[in-house]
C-alpha positions in Angstrom: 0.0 0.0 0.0 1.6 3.6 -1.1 2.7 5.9 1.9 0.4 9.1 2.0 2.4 12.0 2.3 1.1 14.6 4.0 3.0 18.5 5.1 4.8 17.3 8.0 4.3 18.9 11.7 6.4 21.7 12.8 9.3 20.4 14.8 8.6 22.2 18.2 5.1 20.5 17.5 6.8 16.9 17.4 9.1 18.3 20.2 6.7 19.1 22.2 4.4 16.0 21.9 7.4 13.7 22.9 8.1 15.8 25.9 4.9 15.1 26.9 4.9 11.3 26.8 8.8 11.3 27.6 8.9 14.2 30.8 5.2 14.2 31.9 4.3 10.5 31.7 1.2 11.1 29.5 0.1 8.3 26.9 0.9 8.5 23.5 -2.5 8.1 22.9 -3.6 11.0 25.3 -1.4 13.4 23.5 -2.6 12.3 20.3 -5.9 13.3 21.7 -4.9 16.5 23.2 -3.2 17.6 19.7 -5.7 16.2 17.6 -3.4 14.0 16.1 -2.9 10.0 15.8 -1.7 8.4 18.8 0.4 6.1 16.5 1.7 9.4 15.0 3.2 10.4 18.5 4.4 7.2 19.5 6.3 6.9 16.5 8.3 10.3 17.1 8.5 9.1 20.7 10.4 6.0 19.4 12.4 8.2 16.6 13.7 10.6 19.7 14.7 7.8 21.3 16.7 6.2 18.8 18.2 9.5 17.8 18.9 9.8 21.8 20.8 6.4 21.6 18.3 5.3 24.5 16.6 2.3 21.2 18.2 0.3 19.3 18.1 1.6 15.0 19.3 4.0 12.6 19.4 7.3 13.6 17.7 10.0 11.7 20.6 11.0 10.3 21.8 7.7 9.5 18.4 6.9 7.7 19.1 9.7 5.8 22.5 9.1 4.8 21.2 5.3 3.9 19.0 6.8 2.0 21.3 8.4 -0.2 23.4 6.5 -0.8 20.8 4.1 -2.4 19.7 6.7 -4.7 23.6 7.0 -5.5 24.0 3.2 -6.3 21.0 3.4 -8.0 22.1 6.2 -10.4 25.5 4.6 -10.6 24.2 0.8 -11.7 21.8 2.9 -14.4 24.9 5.0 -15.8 27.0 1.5 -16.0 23.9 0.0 -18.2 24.2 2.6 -20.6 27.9 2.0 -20.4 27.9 -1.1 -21.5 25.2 -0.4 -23.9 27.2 2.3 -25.4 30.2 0.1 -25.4 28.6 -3.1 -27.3 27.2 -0.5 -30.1 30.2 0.9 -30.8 32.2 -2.1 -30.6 29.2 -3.5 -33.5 29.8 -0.2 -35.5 33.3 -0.7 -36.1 33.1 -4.2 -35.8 35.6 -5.3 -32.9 34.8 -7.4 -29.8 34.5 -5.2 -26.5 
């Protein structure tokens, strides 16, 4: 199922919702309610914090993001040595030698 992507919160909005689980013990699912938001929403940038706090186990934010590209990289890379090779076997047909 495709990801919906919607304008994403301010971060002193996500800030301040973890603070609220994380300082002042309220439920994920109260704050959700208090912000008018999902409480799965806030749990899950409770659980991001964390990780980018190095108090959970995963990729930091940054890390993600450095995954990220470095996967678009490799996939521009592997396209560029396709046309390469492409380029390579045509002109080696042209002038009629073996590449």
């Amino acid at each position: 199922m495709a990801r919906k992507h919607h304008a994403p919160y301010p971060s002193e909005f996500r800030e301040r919702a973890v603070r609220l689980v994380l300082e002042d013990g309220l439920t994920a699912n109260r704050v959700g309610d208090d912000l008018g938001i999902a409480g799965e929403t806030v749990r899950q940038w409770v659980r991001r914090a964390q990780i980018d706090a190095g108090k959970r186990e995963g990729l930091t934010t940054d890390e993600r993001q450095r995954l990220r590209e470095l996967e678009r990289e490799n996939r521009v890379l592997r396209q560029e040595k396709e046309i390469l090779k492409k380029a390579a076997a045509w002109f080696a047909k042209e002038t009629g030698s073996t590449p």
